[in-house]
Every structure is written in structure tokens, then in C-alpha cells.
N, C-alpha and C positions, 0 to 999 in steps of 0.2 A: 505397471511397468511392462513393457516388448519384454518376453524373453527370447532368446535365440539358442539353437542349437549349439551353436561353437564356444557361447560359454562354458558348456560342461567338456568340450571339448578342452579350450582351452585347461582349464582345472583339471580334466585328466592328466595335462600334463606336469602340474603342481605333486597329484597324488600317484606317481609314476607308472597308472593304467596303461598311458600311452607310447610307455616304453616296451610295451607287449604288444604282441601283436592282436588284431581282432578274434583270429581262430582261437587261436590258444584264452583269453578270457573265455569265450564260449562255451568251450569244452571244459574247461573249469567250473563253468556257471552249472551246465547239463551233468558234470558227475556231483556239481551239492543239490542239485534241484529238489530231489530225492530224499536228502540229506540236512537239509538247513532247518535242522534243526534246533530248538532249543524248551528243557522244561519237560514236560509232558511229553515233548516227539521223538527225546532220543530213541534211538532203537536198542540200546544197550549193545551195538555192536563195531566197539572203535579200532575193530581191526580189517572188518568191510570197508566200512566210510573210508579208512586211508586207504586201501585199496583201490578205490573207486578216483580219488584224488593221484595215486601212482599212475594210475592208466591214462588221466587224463595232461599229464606232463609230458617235459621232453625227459631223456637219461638222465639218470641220477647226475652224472660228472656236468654235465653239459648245464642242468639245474644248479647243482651247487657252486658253480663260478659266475655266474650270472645273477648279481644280486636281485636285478628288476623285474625276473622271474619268481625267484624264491618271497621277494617281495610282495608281490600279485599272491601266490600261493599264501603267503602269511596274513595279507591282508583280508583276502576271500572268506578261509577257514576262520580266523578270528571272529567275524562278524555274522556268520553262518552258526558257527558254535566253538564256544571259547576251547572246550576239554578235546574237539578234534584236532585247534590246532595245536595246542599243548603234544599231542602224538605224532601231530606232523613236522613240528622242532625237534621232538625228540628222535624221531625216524630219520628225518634225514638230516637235518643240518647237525645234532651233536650224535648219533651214531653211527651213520653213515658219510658225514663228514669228516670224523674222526678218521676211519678208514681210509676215506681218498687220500688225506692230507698227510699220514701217518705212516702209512702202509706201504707207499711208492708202488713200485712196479713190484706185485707178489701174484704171479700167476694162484698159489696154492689156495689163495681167497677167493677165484672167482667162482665156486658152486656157493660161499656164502654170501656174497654181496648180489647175483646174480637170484637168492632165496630173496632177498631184501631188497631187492628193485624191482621185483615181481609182485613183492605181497602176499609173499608164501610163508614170511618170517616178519613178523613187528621187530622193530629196531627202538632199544631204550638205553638211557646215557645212566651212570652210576658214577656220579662223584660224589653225592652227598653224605656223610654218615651221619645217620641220626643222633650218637651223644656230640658232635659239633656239626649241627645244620646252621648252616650261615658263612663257617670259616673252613676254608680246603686246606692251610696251612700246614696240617699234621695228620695227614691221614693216615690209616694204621692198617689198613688190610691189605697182606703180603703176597708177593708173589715169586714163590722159592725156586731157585734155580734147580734142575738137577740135572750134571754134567753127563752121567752114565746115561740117561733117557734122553736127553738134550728136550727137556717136558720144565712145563712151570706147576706148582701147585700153589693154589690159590686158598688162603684161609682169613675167616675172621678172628681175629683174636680175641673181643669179647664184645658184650652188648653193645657197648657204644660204639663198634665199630660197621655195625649193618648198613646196608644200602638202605637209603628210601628210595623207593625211584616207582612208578606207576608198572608194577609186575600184578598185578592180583587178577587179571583177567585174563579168562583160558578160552578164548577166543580162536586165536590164531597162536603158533608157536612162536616164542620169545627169545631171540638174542639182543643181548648186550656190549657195548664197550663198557667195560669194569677198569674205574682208574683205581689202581695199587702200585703200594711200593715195591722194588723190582730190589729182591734177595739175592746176592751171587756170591757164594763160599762166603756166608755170615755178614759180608758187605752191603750195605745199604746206598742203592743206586738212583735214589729217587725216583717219583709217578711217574708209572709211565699206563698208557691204555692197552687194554688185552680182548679181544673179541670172546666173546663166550658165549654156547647155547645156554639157554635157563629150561626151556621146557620142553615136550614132544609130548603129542597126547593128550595135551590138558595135562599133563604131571612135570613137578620138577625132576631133573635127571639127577643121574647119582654125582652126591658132591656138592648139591646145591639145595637151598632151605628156603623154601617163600612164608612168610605168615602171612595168614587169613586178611584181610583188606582192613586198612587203616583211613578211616574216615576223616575226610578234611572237607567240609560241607561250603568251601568256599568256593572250590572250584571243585567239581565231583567227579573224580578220575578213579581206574581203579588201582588207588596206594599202596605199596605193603612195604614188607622190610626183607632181607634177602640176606642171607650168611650162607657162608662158604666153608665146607668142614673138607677140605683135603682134596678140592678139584683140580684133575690133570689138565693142562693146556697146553697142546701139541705149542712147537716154536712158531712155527708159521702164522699161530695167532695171535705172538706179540705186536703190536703196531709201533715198533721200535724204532721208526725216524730213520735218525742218523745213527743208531746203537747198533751193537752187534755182539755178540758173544763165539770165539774164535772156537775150534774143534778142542781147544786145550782147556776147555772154561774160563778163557780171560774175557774181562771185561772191555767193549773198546764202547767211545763214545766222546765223539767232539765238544757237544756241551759240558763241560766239567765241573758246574755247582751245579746245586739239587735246585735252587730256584728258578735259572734258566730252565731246567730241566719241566718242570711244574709250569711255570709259562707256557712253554711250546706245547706241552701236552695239552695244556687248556686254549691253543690256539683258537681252534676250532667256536671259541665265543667270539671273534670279531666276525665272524657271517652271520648269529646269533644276532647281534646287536646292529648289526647293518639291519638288517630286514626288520627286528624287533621292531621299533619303532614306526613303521609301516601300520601294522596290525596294531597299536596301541591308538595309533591314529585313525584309521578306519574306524574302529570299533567307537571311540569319541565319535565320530561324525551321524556315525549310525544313531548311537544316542541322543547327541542334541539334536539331529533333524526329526525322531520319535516325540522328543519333550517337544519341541517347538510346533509339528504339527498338532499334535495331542492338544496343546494351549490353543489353539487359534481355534479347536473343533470344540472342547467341553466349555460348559457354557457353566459358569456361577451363577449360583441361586442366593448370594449375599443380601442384605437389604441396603447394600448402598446402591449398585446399578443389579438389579435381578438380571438374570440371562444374560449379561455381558460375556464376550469368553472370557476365560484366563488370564489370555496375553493384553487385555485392556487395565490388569492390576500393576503397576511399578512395581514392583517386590518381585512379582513371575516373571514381567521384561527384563529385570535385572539379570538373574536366572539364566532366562532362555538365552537370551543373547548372552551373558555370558558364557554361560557352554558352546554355545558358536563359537565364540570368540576363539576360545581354547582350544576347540576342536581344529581352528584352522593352524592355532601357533605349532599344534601337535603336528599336523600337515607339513606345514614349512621346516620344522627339526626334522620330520623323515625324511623331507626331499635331503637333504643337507649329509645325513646319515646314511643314505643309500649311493651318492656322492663319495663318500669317504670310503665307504664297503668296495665301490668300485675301482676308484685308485688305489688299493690297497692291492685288489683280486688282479689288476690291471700291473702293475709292479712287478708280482710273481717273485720278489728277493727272498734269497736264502735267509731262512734263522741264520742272527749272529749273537751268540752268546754277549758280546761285550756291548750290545743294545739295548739288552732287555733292561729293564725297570726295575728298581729297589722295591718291596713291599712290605707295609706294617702291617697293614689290618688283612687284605685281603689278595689273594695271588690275581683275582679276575680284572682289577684295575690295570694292573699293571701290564696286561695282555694287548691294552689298545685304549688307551687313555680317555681319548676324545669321545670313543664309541661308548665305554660305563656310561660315562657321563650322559650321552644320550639315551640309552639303556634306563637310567635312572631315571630324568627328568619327563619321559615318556609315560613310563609307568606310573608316576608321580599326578601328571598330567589326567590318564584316562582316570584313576581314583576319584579326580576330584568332579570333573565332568561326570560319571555315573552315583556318584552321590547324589550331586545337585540335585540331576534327574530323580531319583529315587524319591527326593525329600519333597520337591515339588509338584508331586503328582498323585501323593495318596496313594490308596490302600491299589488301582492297576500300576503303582510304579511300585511295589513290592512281587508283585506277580512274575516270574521267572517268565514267563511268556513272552515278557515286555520286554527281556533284557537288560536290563540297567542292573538288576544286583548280581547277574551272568558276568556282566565286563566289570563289574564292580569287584565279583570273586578272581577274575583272571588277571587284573590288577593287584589286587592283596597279594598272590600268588607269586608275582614277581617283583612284590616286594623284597622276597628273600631270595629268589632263582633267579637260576642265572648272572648271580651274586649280586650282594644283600648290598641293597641300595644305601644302607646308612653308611655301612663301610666303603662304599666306592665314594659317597660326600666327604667323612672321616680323611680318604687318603688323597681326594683332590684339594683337599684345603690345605691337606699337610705338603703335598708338594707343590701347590702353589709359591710357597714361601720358602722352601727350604731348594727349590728349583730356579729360585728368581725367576728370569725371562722377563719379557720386555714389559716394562713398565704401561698402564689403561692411563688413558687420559684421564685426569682429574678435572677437579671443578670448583673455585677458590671458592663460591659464594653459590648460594640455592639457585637452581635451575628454574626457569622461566616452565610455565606448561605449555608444551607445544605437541596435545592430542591430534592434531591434522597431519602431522608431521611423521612418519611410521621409522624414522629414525630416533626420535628424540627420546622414546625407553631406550633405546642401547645407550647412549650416552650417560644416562643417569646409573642404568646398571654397572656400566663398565667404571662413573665416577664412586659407586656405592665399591667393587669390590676394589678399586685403588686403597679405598677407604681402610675399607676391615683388612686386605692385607698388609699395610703397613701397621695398623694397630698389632696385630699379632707378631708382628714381626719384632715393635718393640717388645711384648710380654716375652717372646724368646731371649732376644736380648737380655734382656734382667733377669729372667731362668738361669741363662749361660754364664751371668757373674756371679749369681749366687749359689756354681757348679749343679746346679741339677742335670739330670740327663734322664734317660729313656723314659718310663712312664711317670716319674717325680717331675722330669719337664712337662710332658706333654697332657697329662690326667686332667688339669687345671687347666686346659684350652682346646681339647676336644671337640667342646661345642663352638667355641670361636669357629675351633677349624672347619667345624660341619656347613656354620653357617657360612661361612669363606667357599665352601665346595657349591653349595646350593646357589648363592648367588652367582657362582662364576657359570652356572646352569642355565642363569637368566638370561646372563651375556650373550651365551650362545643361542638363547632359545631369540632375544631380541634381535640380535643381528639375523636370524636365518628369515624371521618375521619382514622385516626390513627390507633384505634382498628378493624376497620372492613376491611381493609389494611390488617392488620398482621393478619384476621381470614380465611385469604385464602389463599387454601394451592398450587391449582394450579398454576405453574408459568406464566406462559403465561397470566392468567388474572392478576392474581398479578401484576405484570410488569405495565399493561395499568393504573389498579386503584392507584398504586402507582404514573405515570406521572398524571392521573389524578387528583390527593392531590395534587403533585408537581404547575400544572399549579393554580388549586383552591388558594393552600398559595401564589405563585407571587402575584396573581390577588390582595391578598386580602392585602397583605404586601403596595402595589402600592396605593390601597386605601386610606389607614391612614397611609401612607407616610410620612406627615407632622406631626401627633403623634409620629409615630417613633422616623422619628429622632428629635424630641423635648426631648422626653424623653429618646436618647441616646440608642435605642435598635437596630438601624441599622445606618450604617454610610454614608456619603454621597457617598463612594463608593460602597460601596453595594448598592444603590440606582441607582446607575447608572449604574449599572450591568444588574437590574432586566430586562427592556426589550427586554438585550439579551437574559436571561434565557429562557423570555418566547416565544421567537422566534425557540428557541432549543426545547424548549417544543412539539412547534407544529410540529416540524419535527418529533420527536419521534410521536408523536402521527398521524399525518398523514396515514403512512401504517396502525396502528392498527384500525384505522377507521371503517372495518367492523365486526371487534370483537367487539368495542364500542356499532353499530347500531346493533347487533346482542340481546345481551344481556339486551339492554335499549330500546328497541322496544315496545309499550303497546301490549297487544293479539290482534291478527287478527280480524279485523271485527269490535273493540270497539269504533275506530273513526277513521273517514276519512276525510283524509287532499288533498287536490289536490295537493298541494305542493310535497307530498310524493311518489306522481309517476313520473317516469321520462318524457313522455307529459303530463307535467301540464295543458294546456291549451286543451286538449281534455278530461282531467278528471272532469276540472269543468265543460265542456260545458255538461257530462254526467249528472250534477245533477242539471241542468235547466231545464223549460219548453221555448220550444219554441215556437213564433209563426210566422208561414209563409205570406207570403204576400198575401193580401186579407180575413186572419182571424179577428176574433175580437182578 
């Protein structure tokens, strides 16, 4: 197959490279060059490296409202090294975005934000408490007015109420946004964020307690926990919105429940999950373009064909090309989710209390509905794509070198950050139903298979969750007559709901597949992203299988069709392989896999030290 340039041109404009300008990548690329690391290369210094990434950006302000930039930024460092971008979220999008969004016009913050847009100060976000990691609903560390100092004091009130958040490295000096609840004459005013130094020196300041590093081997950052025994905090470093507290110590403040209130403070996740899904997708593509070159290079020594590669087994085509596949639906949810980040950041409307969203399970759903849900199905996504990889490639797809159990760990990771994806399925299934809106097209009788067709998974999706949510809608119904309510309703269909949430995942992951299919005009790429959809809907059909055909949307022939299809599939896509690798390749130089050279085994031995005999 002719490749050409403008393919990857064009698909840069899928994976929103092309929304950036060429310098700006560059200078991106030359401050990780250094850096792109992963394994064995870290330098153990992740307050340089962001460093090195601040200098090569535009302004903090000018960044953060520009999702196509932060996007770039997210996508880069994710696939360069997962634990850099983890600091780079943490830096600027929820601690220094907290700030901009929160702060308004506070001259008294510009020596600290101007520490943290320098890189003189690591910026780390604190919502989580470690006795409830997962749920933000009741957080419990205070923050006490006092009217005479017009000063906050900041405390923990017991073990479960510590921060986790990545403090344990004495690097660079450490401030924080610290979400607590806002005290005023015994009054409980709901979370609000508060800027606060943690360290100078390598030490914590008085008022503040870091413990020794808390090991999470899934993603290796450095973790600890952080309690507060009676820290002062001038007013100036409240980030109090629309709040204010009058010379008399009254309280003022437009939002007037504690929920809205909790919302807007956690605003600051809808730029999170704009760009999130950027970087869940990069980091897929990097992987399955590593497995799929990796297969085409190692050769089997089986005795059915000796020295065949790999990719000549069915079972690793399946594999390979399905992680392709995946990798691209994960593509078309970001373009879709950077889309929404942007009309969002593009709007610029006031918080209005009487907007926000109800919540059961968790506050982060209800900050931006559409965006969880991509958030979720993202993260959900790369898991499953660095698994694959992992499994189908032996003892170098265990190797951190290779990446795959790197994006494997920064997926588990957000699993629960940046709120905990079961809870955000939990709450879109529940308000699916309890929200009505406008009814998905149904489907009286099983769906014909129409794999050519890069529409025809949305239709079955969207006839699947017609499906399940009218089912749940009758078991409320008969809850409602037989008076139950709140968890006596709802305990007994949780998993309905979850699974109501996850398909309606689909919906959207299918439709975005769909449209970004039909926004390409060349043929030749067209063709692969369209067997590309093709292979993605099999996969995903073979999944929920047994939903299916429960709920009558595919029939048991058509079921026993599919893994012919998807054996057809791979043949189609076979020759296009290096138009695939072509256009889903991350930039040269942004991370190195040894897998992706064809002598794997003298690539790794290039990024060892050795030592000869008779050395130490």
C-alpha cells in the first residue's frame, strides 16, 4: 500500500495535534526529549521534568482555557511517562486551575501563582481523604474562621480524615489547594478550596504533617498522607468564588446549599476530563502500535509454521487489531470530549445554583455529566488495550520498558481519580431513568449485521439501552408500589443501573466512532477507520453477548457469525497495517519501547548498564 504524508496529517486532525500549532509541539517534544522516560530512566525528579514542560508552554491562564493545548500537554506527558502526567494534572489543571477559576481577580495571590507558573512551587490538589477514598460527599477537614485575625485554621480531625494526594517528595517546594469545610461561628458552610504552602526546605512548615511515602506500585508517584494540626491561613488564600465573609463575620454567599456549593468547588474536573481522555487515548495508541509492531517483528518458533511472525496466528490478529481498534474508538471519544471542554470553556456562564445536578453516589458526576462519562469510558478503555498488550507478548510485555503495564498502572489509577468510575456508571444509570429525556430508538426484532456500515453499532447500542432502561424503569415502578424508597428501592438494582450507565458509554463511544468515520474524506484512510469501527462493534457486540441476546437485539445466528466476521476483519486489515502504524505512531523520540524495534533484544541491551567481569 502507497502511504502518504497527509494521512497522518489528516489523523492529526482526529487526535487534536493539529489544533496546536507546529512550534508549540516542538517545544513540547525538546523539553521531554530528555525526559521520556519510562522504568529504569526515571530520573527520580518530578518536579524538574514539570519544570521543563512549564517553560515549554504558553501562560498558565492562557493554557488552561484552551483545552487543545492542555490536551497536547496531556497527551505528550501521558505517553512519555504516565507519573509526569499525573503532576502535570495535578499542577495545573486541579491546582492551579482551581485558583484561576476560584480566585477571581486577587492581586494578593500573584507571588503565589507567579511560584507555580515558574516552577519554583509543585502545585498538588487534596480532596481525597483516605478513610473515604472514592466518595467526596462528607469530607471532614475544617477550616475555622476566626473573626478577630480574619485567619482560617486548618485541621484534621482524625485518621480518616488525612489527605492522600502525591506530597512525599522533597524535590521542589509544595503547595496545595486543600478542599475543607468552611467553619464560621460553629456554622458549617460547605467545601470550599484554600491554597496552602506544605513545604520549604525539604520540610513541612509548622501546622502541617506529611507521613513517610505510601506505596501504590501501580503507578509509582511519590504518595503520602498529610494532616493538619492548627494551620493559619491568611483570608487572601481562601478561593472563595462568589463567598465572602463581611468585617462583622457574616457569612455571604449566593450559593446557598452545601451541594451546589461542592459542585463548583469541584468545577475545576470538567477541564480534567476534557483533556483526560486525550491522554487515555494517546497512551492506547502508543500501545497497540508497540504490540502490533512488536508481532509483525518476533518471529514463532511453534511447530506448526517455525519462524512465522506473530501476527500470522488468529488469536494475536485478533489481539492486535483489536487494540487498534480500541485505540482508535478511544481517539474519536477524545476528539468528541475536547469538543465539549471547548463549548463549555467557550460559554464562560456564570455558576447557577438552580443548575447544578442532584447527587447520590458521588459529587464528580454531577459537575459535568457527559464529561464522567467520558472520563470513565476512557480510562476503562486504555485498561483494556494495555492488558491485551501485556498478555500477548510474554515475559517483554511485562517489562516497564515496554509500557504497557506503565499505561496499564495510570489506568487502574483512574480508576478511582478523579472520581471513581463505578460511581459515575452507578449515577448515570440512575439518572438515566429518573431524568427521562428523550426516548433511543428501539428495534422490534434482532438487528441484521451490518460490520461495513460504521453506523450500525450505534443503533444496536442505543436499541440495547432503550432496552435496559425501560426494564429498570419497570422494577422502580413495582419498588414505588410496594413503598420502598432510598436504598430499599435502589440496593436491588444498582447493577442494573451500572449496567444502564456503561451502555449508555457505548452510545456515546459508538456515535463519536461513526461521526469521525464519515469526517474523512480521503478514501484510503476511510476504508481502514471504517474496518476499524467494523472490528471495534464485533468485539464489543461478542462482549455483552449475553445481553444481547436476552434482550432480543441479536439473534443466536448472528452470534455465531461474529467470529467469522472478525476473522474477515483481520484479513482486511492485515495489508493496511502500515497505514494503521503510520498515522497512530506517537512523535518520534516521545517514548521508547524496545519492543518497537525490529532487534528487540539489542535495543533493550542499549538502555542498560553493564557490568563486565571483575567490575563492581
Amino acid at each position: 500500500m502507497t502511504l502518504r504524508t497527509d494521512h497522518r496529517e489528516v489523523f492529526s486532525r482526529i487526535t487534536g495535534e493539529a489544533d496546536c500549532t507546529e512550534q508549540e509541539r516542538l517545544s513540547l517534544l525538546n523539553a521531554l526529549a530528555d525526559e521520556s522516560v519510562t522504568g529504569a530512566q526515571r530520573t527520580g525528579q518530578p518536579g524538574r521534568r514539570l519544570a521543563l514542560c512549564t517553560a515549554a508552554m504558553p501562560p498558565t491562564a492562557e493554557l488552561l482555557g484552551d483545552v487543545a493545548r492542555m490536551s497536547l500537554l496531556s497527551s505528550y506527558t501521558a505517553v512519555a511517562d504516565p507519573s509526569l502526567y499525573m503532576a502535570v494534572l495535578s499542577h495545573y489543571i486541579l491546582c492551579l486551575g482551581s485558583v484561576f477559576t476560584l480566585a477571581g481577580d486577587s492581586p494578593q495571590l500573584t507571588p503565589q501563582i507567579e511560584a507555580l507558573q515558574q516552577g519554583r512551587r509543585k502545585g498538588v490538589f487534596m480532596v481525597t481523604e483516605v478513610g473515604r477514598a472514592g466518595s467526596h460527599l462528607n469530607l471532614r477537614t475544617t477550616a475555622e474562621f476566626d473573626p478577630g485575625t480574619r485567619r482560617f485554621t486548618l485541621r484534621t480531625p482524625d485518621a480518616a480524615a488525612a489527605k492522600f494526594s502525591a506530597v512525599a517528595a522533597r524535590d521542589t517546594p509544595l503547595s496545595a489547594v486543600v478542599c475543607a469545610r468552611l467553619k464560621v461561628d460553629d456554622a458549617d458552610h460547605g467545601v470550599f478550596s484554600f491554597l496552602v504552602d506544605l513545604t520549604e526546605g525539604g520540610r513541612p512548615l509548622p501546622g502541617v504533617e506529611i507521613s513517610s511515602r505510601v506505596d501504590v506500585s501501580a503507578l509509582p508517584l511519590d504518595y503520602g498522607l498529610v494532616r493538619f494540626d492548627g494551620l493559619n491561613i491568611p483570608y487572601e488564600r481562601w478561593l472563595r468564588d462568589t463567598a465572602s465573609i463581611d468585617p462583622t463575620g457574616a457569612f455571604h454567599d449566593p450559593v446557598h446549599d452545601q451541594d451546589s456549593r461542592l459542585q463548583r468547588t469541584l468545577s475545576v474536573g470538567q477541564t480534567l476530563w476534557s483533556s483526560l481522555p486525550s491522554a487515555m487515548a494517546a497512551a492506547a495508541r502508543a500501545a497497540a502500535v508497540t504490540a502490533a509492531t512488536a508481532s509483525t517483528h518476533r518471529l514463532s518458533h511453534g511447530r506448526l509454521a517455525p519462524r512465522a511472525p506473530l501476527l500470522t496466528y488468529r488469536p494475536q490478529q485478533h489481539a492486535v487489531f483489536g487494540a487498534l481498534s480500541e485505540a482508535f474508538a478511544l481517539t474519536a471519544a477524545a476528539r468528541t470530549a475536547r469538543s465539549l471542554g471547548t463549548q463549555s470553556a467557550a460559554a464562560d456562564m456564570p455558576f447557577h445554583p438552580a443548575g447544578t445536578k442532584p447527587m447520590t453516589f458521588s459529587p464528580w458526576t454531577a459537575v459535568a455529566p457527559s464529561l464522567a462519562v467520558y472520563k470513565a469510558l476512557s480510562v476503562r478503555g486504555l485498561a483494556r488495550v494495555a492488558t491485551a498488550c501485556t498478555h500477548r507478548l510474554g515475559l517483554p510485555g511485562l517489562m516497564d520498558v515496554n509500557a504497557f503495564t506503565t499505561y496499564l498502572g495510570l489506568a487502574r489509577a483512574f480508576e478511582s481519580a478523579g472520581g471513581d468510575n463505578q460511581l459515575i456508571f452507578f449515577e448515570t444509570g440512575q439518572r438515566l431513568v429518573t431524568e427521562g429525556g428523550r426516548p433511543l430508538a428501539n428495534h422490534d426484532g434482532p438487528c441484521a449485521l451490518r460490520f461495513d456500515d460504521p453506523w450500525w453499532w450505534l443503533s444496536v447500542a442505543e436499541a440495547l439501552q432503550h432496552r435496559l432502561r425501560a426494564e429498570l424503569d419497570r422494577e422502580l415502578a413495582r419498588g414505588d408500589k410496594q413503598t420502598r424508597e432510598g436504598l430499599d428501592l435502589w440496593n436491588p438494582l444498582l447493577e442494573r443501573a451500572r449496567t444502564l450507565g456503561e451502555v449508555h458509554a457505548q452510545t456515546l463511544l459508538a456515535r463519536d466512532v461513526a461521526e469521525t468515520v464519515d469526517h474523512v474524506a480521503d478514501p484510503a484512510l476511510r476504508a481502514v477507520l471504517c474496518d476499524l469501527a467494523g472490528m471495534y462493534a464485533v468485539r464489543q457486540a461478542q462482549e455483552l453477548s449475553g445481553t444481547l441476546l436476552r434482550c432480543r437485539l441479536l439473534s443466536t445466528t448472528a452470534m455465531r457469525e461474529l467470529p467469522g466476521v472478525e476473522a474477515e476483519l483481520c484479513d482486511r486489515l492485515g495489508p493496511r497495517l502500515p497505514l494503521i502504524l503510520q498515522v497512530m505512531k506517537p512523535p518520534e523520540d516521545l517514548a521508547f519501547a524496545p519492543l518497537s524495534h525490529e532487534d528487540f533484544a539489542s535495543a533493550l541491551a542499549s538502555r542498560l548498564t553493564w557490568h563486565q567481569g571483575g567490575q563492581p
